[in-house]
DSSP file (Angstrom, degrees, kcal/mol; ACC not computed):
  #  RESIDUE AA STRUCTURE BP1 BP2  ACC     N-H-->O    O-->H-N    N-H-->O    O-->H-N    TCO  KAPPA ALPHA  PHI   PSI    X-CA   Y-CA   Z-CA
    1    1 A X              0   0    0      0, 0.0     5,-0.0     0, 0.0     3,-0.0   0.000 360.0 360.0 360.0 129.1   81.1  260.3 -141.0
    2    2 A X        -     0   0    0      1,-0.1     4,-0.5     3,-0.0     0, 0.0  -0.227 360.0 -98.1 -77.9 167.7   80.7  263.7 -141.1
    3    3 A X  S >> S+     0   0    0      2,-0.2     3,-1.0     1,-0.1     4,-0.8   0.909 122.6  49.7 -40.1 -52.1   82.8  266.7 -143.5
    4    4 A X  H >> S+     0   0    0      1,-0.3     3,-1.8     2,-0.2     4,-0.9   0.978 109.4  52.6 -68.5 -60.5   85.1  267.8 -140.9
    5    5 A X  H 3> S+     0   0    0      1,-0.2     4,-0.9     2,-0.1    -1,-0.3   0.746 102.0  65.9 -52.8 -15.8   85.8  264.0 -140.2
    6    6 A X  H <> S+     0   0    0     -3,-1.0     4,-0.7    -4,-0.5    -1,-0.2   0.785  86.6  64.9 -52.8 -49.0   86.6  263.7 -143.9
    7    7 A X  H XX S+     0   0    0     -3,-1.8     4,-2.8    -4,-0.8     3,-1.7   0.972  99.8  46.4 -63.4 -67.5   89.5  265.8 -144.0
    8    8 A X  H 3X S+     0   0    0     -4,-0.9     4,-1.6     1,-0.2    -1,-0.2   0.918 110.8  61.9 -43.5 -37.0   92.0  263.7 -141.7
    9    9 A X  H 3X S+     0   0    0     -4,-0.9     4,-1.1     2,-0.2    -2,-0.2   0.605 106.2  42.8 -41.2 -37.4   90.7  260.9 -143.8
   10   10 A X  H <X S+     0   0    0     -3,-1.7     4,-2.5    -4,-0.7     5,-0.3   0.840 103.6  56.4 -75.2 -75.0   92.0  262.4 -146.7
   11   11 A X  H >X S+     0   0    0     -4,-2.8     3,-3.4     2,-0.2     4,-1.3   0.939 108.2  52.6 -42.5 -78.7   95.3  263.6 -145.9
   12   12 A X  H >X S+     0   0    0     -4,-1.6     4,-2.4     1,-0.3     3,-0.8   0.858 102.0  65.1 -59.2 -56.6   96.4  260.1 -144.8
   13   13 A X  H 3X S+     0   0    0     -4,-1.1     4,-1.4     1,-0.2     5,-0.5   0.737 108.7  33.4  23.9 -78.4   95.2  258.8 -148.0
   14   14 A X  H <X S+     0   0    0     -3,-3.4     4,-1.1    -4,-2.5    -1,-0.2   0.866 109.5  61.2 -97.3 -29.1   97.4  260.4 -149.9
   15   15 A X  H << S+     0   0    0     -4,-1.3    -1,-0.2    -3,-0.8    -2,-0.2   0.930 122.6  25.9 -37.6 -67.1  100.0  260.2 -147.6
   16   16 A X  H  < S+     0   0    0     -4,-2.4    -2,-0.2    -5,-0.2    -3,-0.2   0.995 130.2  33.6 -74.3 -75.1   99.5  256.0 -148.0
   17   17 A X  H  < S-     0   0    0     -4,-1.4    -3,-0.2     1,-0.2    -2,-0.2   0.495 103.3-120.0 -72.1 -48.1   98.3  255.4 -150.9
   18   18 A X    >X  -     0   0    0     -4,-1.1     4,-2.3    -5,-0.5     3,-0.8   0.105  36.7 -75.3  96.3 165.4   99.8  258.2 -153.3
   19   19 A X  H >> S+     0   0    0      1,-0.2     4,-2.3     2,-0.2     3,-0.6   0.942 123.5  47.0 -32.5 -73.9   97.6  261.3 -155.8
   20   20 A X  H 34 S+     0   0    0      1,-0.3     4,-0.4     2,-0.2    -1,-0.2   0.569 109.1  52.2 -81.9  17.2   96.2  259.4 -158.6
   21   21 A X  H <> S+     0   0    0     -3,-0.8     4,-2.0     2,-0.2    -1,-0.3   0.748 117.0  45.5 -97.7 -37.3   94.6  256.4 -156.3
   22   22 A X  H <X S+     0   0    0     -4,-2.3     4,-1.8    -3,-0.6    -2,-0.2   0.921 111.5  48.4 -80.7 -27.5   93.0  259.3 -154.3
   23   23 A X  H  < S+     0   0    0     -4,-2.3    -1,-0.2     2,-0.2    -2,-0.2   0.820 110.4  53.3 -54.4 -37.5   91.8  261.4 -157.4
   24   24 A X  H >> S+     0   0    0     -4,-0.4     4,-1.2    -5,-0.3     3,-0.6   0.825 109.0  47.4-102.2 -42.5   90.3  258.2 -158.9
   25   25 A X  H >X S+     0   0    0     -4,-2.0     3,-2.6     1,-0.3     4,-1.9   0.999 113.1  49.4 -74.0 -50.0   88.2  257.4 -155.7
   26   26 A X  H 3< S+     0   0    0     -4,-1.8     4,-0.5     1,-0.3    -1,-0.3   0.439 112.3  47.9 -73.9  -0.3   86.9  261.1 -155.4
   27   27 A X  H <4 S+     0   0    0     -3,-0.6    -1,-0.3     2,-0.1    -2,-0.2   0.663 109.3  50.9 -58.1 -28.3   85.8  261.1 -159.0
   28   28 A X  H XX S+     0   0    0     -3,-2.6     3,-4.2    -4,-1.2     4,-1.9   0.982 111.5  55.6 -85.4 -69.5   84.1  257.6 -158.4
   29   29 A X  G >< S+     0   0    0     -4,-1.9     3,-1.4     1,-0.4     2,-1.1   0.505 115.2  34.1  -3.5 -92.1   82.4  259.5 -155.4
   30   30 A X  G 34 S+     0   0    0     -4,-0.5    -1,-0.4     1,-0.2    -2,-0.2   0.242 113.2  55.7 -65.2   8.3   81.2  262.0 -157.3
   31   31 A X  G X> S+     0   0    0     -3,-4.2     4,-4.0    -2,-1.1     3,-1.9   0.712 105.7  62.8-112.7 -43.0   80.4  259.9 -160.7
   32   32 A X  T << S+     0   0    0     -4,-1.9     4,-0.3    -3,-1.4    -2,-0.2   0.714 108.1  34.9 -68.5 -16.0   78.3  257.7 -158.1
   33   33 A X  T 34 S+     0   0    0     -4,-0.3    -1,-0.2     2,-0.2    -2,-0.1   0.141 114.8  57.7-109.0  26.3   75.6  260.8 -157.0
   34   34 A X  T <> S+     0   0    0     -3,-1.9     4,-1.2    -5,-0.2    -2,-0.2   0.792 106.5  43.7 -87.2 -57.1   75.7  262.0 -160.4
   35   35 A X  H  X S+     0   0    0     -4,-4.0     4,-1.0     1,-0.3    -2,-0.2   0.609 114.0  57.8 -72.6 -20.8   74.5  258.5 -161.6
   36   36 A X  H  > S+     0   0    0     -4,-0.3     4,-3.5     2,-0.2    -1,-0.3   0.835 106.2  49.7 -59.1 -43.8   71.7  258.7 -158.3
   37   37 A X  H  > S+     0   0    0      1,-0.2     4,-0.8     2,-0.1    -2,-0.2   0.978 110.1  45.3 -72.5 -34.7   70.5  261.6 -159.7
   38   38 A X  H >X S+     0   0    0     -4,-1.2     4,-3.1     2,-0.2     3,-1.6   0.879 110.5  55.2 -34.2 -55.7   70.0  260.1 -163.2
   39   39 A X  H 3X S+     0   0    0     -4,-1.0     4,-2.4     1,-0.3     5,-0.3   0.941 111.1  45.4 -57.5 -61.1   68.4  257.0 -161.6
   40   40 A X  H 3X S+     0   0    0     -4,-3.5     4,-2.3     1,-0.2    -1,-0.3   0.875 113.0  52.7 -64.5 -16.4   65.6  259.5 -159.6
   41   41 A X  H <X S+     0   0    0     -3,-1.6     4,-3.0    -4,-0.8    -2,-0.2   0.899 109.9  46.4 -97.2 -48.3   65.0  261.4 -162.8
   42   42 A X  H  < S+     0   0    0     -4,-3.1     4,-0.4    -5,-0.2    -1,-0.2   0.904 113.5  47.9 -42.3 -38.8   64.4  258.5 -164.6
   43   43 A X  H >< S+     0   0    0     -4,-2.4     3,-1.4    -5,-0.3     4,-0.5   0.964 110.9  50.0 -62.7 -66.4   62.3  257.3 -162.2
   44   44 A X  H 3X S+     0   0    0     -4,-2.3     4,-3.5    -5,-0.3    -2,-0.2   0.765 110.8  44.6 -56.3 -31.7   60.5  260.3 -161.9
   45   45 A X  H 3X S+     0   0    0     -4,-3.0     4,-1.2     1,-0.2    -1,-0.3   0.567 112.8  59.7 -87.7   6.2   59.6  261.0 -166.0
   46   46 A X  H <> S+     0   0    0     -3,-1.4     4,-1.0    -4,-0.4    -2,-0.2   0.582 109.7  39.5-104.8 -22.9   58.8  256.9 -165.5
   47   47 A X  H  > S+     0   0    0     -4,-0.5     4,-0.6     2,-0.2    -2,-0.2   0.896 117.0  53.0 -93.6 -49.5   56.1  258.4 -162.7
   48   48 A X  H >X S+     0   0    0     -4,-3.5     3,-2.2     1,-0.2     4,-1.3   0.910 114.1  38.1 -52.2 -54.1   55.2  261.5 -165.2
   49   49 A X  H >X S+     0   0    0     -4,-1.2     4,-1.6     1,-0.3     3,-0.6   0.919 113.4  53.3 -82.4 -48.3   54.4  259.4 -168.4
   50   50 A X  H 3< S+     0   0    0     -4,-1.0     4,-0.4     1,-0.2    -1,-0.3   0.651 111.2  49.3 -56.6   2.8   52.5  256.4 -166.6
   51   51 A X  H X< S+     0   0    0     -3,-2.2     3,-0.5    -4,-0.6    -2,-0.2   0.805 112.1  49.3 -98.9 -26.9   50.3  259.0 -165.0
   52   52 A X  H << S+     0   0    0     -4,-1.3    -2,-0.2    -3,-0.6    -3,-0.1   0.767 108.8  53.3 -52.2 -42.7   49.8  260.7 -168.7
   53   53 A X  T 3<        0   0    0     -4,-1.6    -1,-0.2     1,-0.2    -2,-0.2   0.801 360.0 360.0 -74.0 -40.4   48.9  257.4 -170.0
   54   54 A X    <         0   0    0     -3,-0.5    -1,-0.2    -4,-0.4    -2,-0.1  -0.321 360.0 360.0  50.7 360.0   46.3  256.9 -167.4
């Protein structure tokens, strides 16, 4: 689903559903590729220090 398709998506949402049910899923969005990037940066200093060790 693209951005532009996103928006229609939205609107009815809140339209069904009410404000704080749609607020609370577009936090979890976002909470969920903050907590990917942790995951690669972990990953990545996990790559640095076993090559250090080495």
């Amino acid at each position: 689903m693209s951005e532009t398709d996103w928006f229609p998506a939205m609107i009815d949402m809140i339209a069904n559903v009410g404000f704080p049910i749609f607020i609370s899923l577009v936090l979890l969005h976002r909470m969920e590729n903050k907590l990917d990037a942790v995951v690669k940066a972990l990953n990545d200093l996990t790559a640095v220090t076993e090559a250090r060790h080495r």
